[in-house]
Each structure stands twice: as structure tokens, then as C-alpha cells.
VEXGUMI-456151 format. One line per 3 residues: number of its first residue (from 1); their letters; for each residue x, y, z of C-alpha. Coordinates in nm, 2 decimals, always signed. Example, Ala and Ser with C-alpha at 12.3 -4.5 7.8 and 13.67 -1.06 7.14 Angstrom:
REM residues 2
1	as	+1.23/-0.45/+0.78; +1.37/-0.11/+0.71
//
This chain:
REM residues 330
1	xxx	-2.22/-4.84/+2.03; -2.36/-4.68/+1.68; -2.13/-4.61/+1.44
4	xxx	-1.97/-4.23/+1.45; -2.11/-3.95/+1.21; -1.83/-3.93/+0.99
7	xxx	-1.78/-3.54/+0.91; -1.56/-3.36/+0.63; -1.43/-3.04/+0.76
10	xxx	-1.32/-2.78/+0.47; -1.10/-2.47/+0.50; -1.00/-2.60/+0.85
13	xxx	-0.71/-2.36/+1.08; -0.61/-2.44/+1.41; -0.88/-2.21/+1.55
16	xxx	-1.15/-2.43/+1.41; -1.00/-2.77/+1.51; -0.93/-2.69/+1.86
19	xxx	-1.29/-2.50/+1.88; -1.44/-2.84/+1.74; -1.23/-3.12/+1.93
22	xxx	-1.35/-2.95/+2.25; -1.70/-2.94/+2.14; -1.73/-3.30/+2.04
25	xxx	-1.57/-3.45/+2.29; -1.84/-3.72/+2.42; -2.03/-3.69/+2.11
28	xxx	-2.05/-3.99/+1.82; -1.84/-3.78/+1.57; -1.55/-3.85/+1.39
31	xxx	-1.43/-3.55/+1.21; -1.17/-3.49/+0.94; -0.99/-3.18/+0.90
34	xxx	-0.89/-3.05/+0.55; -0.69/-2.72/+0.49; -0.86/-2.69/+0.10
37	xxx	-1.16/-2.51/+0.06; -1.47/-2.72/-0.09; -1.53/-2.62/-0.41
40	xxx	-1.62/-2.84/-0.79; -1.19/-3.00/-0.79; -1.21/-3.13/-0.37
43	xxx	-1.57/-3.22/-0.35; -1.40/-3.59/-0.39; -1.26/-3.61/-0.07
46	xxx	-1.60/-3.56/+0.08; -1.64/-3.90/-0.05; -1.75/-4.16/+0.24
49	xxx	-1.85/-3.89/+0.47; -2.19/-3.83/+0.64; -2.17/-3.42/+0.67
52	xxx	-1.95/-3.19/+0.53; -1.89/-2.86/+0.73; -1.84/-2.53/+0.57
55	xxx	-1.73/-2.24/+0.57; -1.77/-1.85/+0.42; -1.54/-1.91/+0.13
58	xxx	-1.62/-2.25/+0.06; -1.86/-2.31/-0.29; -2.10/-2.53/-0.30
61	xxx	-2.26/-2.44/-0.59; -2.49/-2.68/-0.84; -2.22/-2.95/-0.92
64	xxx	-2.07/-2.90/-0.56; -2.42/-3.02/-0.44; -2.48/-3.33/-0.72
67	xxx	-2.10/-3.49/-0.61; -2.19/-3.46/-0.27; -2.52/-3.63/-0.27
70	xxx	-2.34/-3.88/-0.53; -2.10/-3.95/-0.28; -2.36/-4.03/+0.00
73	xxx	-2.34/-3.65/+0.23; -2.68/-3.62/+0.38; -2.59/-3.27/+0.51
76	xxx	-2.39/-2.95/+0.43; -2.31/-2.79/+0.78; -2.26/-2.39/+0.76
79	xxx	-2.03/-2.30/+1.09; -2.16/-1.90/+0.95; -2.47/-1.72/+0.97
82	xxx	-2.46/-1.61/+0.59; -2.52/-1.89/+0.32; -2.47/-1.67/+0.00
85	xxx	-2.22/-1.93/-0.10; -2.46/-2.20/-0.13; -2.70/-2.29/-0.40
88	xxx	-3.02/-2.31/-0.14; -3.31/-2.36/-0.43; -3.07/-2.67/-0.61
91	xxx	-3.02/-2.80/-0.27; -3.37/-2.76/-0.18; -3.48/-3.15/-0.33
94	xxx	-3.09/-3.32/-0.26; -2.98/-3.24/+0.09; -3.02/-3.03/+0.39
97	xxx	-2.85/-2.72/+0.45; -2.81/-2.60/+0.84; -2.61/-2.25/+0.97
100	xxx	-2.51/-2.07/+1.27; -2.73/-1.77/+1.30; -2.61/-1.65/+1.58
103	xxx	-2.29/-1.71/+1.78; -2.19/-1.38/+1.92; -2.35/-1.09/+1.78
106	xxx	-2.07/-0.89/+2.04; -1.80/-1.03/+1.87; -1.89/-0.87/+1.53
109	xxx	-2.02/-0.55/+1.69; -1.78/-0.45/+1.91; -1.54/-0.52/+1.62
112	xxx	-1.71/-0.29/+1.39; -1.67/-0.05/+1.68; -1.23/-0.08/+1.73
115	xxx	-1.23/-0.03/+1.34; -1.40/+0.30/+1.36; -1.24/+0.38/+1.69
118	xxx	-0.92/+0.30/+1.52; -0.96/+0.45/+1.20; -1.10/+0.81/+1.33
121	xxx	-0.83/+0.79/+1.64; -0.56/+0.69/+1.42; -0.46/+0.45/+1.65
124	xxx	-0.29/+0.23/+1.38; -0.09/+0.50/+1.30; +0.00/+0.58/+1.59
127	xxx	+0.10/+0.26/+1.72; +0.35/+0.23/+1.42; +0.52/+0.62/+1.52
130	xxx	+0.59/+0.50/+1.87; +0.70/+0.16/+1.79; +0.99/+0.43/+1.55
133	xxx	+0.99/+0.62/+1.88; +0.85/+0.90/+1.73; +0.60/+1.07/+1.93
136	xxx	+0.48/+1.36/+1.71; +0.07/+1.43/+1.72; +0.13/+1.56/+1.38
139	xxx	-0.17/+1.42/+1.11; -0.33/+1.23/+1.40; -0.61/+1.45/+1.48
142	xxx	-0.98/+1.28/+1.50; -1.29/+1.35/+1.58; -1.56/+1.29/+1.87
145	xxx	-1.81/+1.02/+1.81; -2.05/+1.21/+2.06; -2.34/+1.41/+1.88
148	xxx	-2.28/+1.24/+1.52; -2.53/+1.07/+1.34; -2.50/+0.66/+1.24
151	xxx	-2.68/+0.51/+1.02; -2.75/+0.12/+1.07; -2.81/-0.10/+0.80
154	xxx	-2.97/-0.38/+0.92; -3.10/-0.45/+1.28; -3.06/-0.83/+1.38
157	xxx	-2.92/-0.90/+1.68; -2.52/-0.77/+1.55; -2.72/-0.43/+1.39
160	xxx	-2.89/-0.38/+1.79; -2.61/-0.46/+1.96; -2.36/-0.24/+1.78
163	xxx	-2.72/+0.00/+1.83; -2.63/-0.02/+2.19; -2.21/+0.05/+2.20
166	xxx	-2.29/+0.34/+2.00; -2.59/+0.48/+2.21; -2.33/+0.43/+2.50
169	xxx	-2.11/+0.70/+2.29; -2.40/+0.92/+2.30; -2.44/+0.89/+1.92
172	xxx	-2.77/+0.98/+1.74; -2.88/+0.66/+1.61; -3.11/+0.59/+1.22
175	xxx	-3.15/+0.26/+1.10; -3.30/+0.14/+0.78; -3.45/-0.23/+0.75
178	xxx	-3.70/-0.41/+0.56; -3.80/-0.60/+0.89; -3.80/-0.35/+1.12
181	xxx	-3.78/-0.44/+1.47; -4.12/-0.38/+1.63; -4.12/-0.16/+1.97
184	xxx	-3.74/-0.15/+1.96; -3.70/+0.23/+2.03; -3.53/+0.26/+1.70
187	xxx	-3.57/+0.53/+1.45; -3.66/+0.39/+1.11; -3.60/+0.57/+0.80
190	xxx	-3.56/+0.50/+0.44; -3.27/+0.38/+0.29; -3.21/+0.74/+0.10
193	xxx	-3.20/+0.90/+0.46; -2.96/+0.70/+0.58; -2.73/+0.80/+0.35
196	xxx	-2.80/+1.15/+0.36; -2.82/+1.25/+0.74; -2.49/+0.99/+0.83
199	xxx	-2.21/+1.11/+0.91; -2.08/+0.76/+1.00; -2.27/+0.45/+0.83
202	xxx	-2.23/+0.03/+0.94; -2.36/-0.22/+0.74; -2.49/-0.55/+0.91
205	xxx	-2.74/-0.72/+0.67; -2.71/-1.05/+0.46; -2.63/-1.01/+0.15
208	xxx	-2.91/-1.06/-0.13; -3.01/-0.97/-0.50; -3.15/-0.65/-0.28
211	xxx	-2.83/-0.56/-0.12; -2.56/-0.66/-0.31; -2.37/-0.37/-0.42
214	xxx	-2.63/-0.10/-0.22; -2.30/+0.09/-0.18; -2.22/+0.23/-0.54
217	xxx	-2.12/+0.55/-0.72; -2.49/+0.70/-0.68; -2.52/+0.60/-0.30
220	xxx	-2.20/+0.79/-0.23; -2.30/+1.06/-0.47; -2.63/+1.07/-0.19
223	xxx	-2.40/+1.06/+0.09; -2.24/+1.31/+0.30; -1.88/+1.44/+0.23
226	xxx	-1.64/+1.25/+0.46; -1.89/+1.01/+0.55; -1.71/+0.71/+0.73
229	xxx	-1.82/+0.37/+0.59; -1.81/+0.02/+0.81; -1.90/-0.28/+0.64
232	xxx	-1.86/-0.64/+0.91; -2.14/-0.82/+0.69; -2.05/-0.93/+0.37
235	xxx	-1.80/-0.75/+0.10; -2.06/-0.73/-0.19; -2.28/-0.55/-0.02
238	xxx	-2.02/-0.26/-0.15; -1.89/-0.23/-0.46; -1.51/-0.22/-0.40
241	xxx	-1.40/+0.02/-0.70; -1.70/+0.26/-0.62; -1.58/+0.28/-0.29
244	xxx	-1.24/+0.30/-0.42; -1.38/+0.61/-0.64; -1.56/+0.75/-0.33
247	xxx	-1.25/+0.73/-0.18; -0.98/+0.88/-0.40; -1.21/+1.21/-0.50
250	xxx	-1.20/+1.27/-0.08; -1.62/+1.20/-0.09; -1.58/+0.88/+0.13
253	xxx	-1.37/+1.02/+0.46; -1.27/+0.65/+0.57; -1.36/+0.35/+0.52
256	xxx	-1.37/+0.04/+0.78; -1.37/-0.30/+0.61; -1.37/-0.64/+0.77
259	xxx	-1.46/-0.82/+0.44; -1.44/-0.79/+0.10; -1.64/-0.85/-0.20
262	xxx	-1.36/-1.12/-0.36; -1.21/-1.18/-0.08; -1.24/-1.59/-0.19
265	xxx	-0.86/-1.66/-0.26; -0.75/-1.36/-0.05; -0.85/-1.38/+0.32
268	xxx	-0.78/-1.65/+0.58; -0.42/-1.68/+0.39; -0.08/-1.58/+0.42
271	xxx	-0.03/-1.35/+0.08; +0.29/-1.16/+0.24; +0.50/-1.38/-0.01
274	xxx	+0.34/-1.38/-0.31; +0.25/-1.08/-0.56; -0.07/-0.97/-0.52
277	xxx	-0.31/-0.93/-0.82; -0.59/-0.80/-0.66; -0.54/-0.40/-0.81
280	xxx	-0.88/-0.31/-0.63; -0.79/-0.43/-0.31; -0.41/-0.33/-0.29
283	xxx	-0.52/+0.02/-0.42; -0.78/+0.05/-0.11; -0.54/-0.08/+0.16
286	xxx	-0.27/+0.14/+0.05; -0.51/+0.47/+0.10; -0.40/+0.60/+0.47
289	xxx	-0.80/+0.61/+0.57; -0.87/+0.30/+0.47; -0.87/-0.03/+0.72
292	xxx	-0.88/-0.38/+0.62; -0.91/-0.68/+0.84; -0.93/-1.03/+0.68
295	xxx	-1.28/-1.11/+0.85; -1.17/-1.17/+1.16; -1.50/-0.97/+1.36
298	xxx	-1.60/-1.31/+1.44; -1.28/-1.46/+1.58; -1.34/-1.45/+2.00
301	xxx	-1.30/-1.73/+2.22; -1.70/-1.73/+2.32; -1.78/-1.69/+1.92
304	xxx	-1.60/-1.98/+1.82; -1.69/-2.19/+2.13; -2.05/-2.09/+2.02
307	xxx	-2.04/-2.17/+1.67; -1.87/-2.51/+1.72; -2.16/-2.64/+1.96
310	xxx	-2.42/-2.53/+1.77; -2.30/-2.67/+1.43; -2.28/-3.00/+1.61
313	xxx	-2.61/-2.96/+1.77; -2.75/-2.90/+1.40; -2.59/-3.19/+1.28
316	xxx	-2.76/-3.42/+1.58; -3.09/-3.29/+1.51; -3.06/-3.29/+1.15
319	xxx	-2.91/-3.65/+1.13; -3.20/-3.75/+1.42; -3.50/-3.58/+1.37
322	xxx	-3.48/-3.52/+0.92; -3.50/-3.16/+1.02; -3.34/-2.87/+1.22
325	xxx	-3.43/-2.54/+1.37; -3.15/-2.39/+1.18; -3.20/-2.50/+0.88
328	xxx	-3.17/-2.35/+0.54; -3.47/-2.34/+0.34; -3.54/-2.13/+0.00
//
């Protein structure tokens, strides 16, 4: 029997290992789970490991890159679709990159859906009152989602599936895209329309030198008053103390946020013991029409069972063949 693919897995939980045991069992891998995220201080205990596997958080910058292909690591395995955390062009000549670019686009659109649902229901707050026993209706009025206008930024399999739960709402649908998708039945428009005719806009695009920030103080100046914001793609696509602004001067009526533009040290952790020094972020949870989840749109049984297969696939074919279908290229 060959030797087992020996695989360094950074930023593990218990979701991922039990996701991944499952996955590789009859397969020639022999994976080790590390809590740490990778970054230029733990690249060292990649050391004598074929693959490393990361994750959104994890950097793997320039000198992540040149200790890993030091140490041996033919291949950096992304169990994510984005790869903004990954220095594509230096890793370009040293070692292959792979991703998961798609693993359940219903998992991140129907949870860009409950966060508007919750947020313009004020279901949140209602489920706290009752939990107090108090059963008032008072500040908890919302509106209907039928007739209103959402803008789409970005129309990949997540933009055209959310598309489709909000078509079911009988919502007016625009989109914007710079690949639009050809004889989709979607309405196209600029980039300036969207945010003028939306009353409610969702953002699922990568983020890029294009997109990062799109969301700033002259965007919402564009947009409408008590436009509702959803953002299930990546944080820096919005730039936090804008939307904060936005926010506070009762331009921005709510905002719906499932990532966040430093969310690095923040997310994925337990911070309820600690003081938190994040002003920007603390500020914008502790507005009542703001919702934050810690990038959890992703977490579904089928999602993870989905992401765990094809990362290992990747890694076969990568390790077999020199090259993969999902791989990374500049």
C-alpha cells in the first residue's frame, strides 16, 4: 500500500473534523487537525506535510508560501470558494492552489434570506420579549417583501439562487454583474441603478481590487433612504464605518451582515469573555437594526458534507494528475 497524503489542517472545529473523517474514510489520507490559524508564526508545524488545508481566515501570504514550499507542501487546499487570502501571483511559480467553488449555493442564500426575514420581522426581538414573557407588538412593525425592489450584486450560482427565493416572494428583481449571465431572464443594470431603484440590496460577488469597499459613504449617499443592506460574500466589500455612518444618520434602514471586513481575529471564536476592541464592530452590533452572524451562511449539513469531498477530490487530482479543475490560477 502507498504511503498516506499527509495533510495539515488549520483553523480546525469539530464541524470540520467530523465533516472530513467521514469524507476520507477509504481514502490514502492521514490528516492532522490544528485549532491555530496558518499564518507567518505556525507555518512551522506544516513542516513534513504534503497539503495544508485552509480556511477563510487563514494567511498565506508571500512568506506563508516560501516556508511552506521550504518545508516540502506541494499544495495549499482552500475548503472556500473565495481565495482573497491567498497570494495567487507569488504562488503562481511555488505551488498549487485548489478551492471549493461551489458547495451549496442554498446554504448561503437562503441564509441571506432569514437575516432579512429576521431583521424586517424583528423576529430577534421578538423571540427575546417572549422568552421575558412579554408579549407586546409594540416597535415590532415590518414591512412586506412583496412589490419591493432587490438589487443583486453578483449572479453566480448563490446571486441566482437567492434570485429565485426572492422571485418566490414576488419581489421585483435588478442585478448588476460584470459577467452577466447570458439568457438568464435577469434584468441587468448598472451598478448606479442598483443602488438607486433598491429598496433592499444583497451582495454575492468575490471580493477584488473592483469591489472591495463598493459600499462607501457616496454609494449610500446614491442609495435610497432606509435601504436594507445584506452582505453573505465577503466583509470588505463594505466599508464598515461608512456603513456605520449610513447607519447612525437613519440613511441605511438595516443592515444584514454575515461577515465582516476584519473579522480575522473576531469570528469562529468565543469573545464573550474577553473585552472587545473592535469599536467599529461593537458600535454596529449594538444598533437595534443591525444583525451580525459570525459567517456562519455556509454552516449546513449538505454544505459541509459538500466541501469536505470536494477538497479531497482536489487534493487526489492535484497530487495525481499535476493539475485540478479547481484550481487557482492568476
Amino acid at each position: 500500500m502507498s504511503e498516506k497524503t499527509k495533510i495539515a489542517f488549520f483553523d480546525a472545529k469539530d464541524y470540520d473534523t467530523a465533516s472530513f473523517d467521514e469524507a476520507a474514510k477509504g481514502r490514502n489520507f492521514k490528516i492532522k487537525y490544528f485549532e491555530t490559524k496558518l499564518d507567518e508564526d505556525t507555518v512551522k508545524l506544516a513542516k513534513g506535510y504534503d497539503v495544508v488545508c485552509v480556511f477563510v481566515n487563514d494567511t498565506v501570504n508571500e512568506k506563508v508560501i516560501n516556508s511552506l514550499t521550504k518545508k516540502g507542501v506541494k499544495l495549499i487546499a482552500l475548503r472556500c470558494a473565495g481565495f482573497n487570502n491567498v497570494d495567487v501571483a507569488h504562488a503562481a511559480n511555488n505551488i498549487g492552489v485548489v478551492r471549493v467553488p461551489a458547495y451549496s449555493p442554498y446554504a448561503v442564500a437562503e441564509h441571506a434570506m432569514a437575516l432579512l426575514l429576521t431583521s424586517i420581522r424583528r423576529i430577534h426581538k421578538a423571540y427575546i420579549r417572549t422568552k421575558d414573557f412579554n408579549f407586546s407588538l409594540n416597535g415590532l412593525m415590518g414591512f412586506d417583501l412583496h412589490g419591493k425592489t432587490v438589487g443583486v450584486v453578483g449572479t453566480g450560482k448563490i446571486g441566482r439562487v437567492f434570485i429565485d427565493i426572492c422571485r418566490g416572494f414576488g419581489m421585483d428583481v435588478i442585478a448588476y454583474d460584470k459577467f452577466p449571465a447570458k439568457d438568464s431572464g435577469i434584468e441587468y443594470v448598472p451598478i448606479e441603478e442598483i443602488w438607486k431603484r433598491s429598496d433592499i440590496i444583497s451582495f454575492h460577488c468575490p471580493l477584488t481590487e473592483e469591489t472591495y469597499h463598493m459600499v462607501d459613504k457616496k454609494s449610500i449617499k446614491n442609495m435610497k433612504k432606509g435601504v436594507v443592506l445584506i452582505n453573505t460574500s465577503r466583509g470588505a466589500l463594505i466599508d464598515a464605518d461608512a456603513l456605520l455612518e449610513g447607519i447612525r444618520s437613519r440613511h441605511v434602514g438595516a443592515a444584514c451582515l454575515d461577515v465582516y471586513e476584519e473579522e480575522a481575529d473576531v469570528f469562529f471564536e468565543d469573545r464573550s469573555g474577553h473585552i472587545f476592541e473592535d469599536d467599529t464592530l461593537a458600535r454596529l452590533i449594538s444598533m437595534p437594526n443591525v444583525i451580525v452572524t459570525s459567517h456562519q451562511a455556509f454552516l449546513t449539513k449538505e454544505a459541509l458534507t459538500n466541501i469536505a469531498h470536494t477538497t479531497l477530490d482536489n487534493i487526489e487530482e492535484y497530487l495525481t494528475t499535476g493539475k485540478s479543475k479547481n484550481e487557482v490560477t492568476v
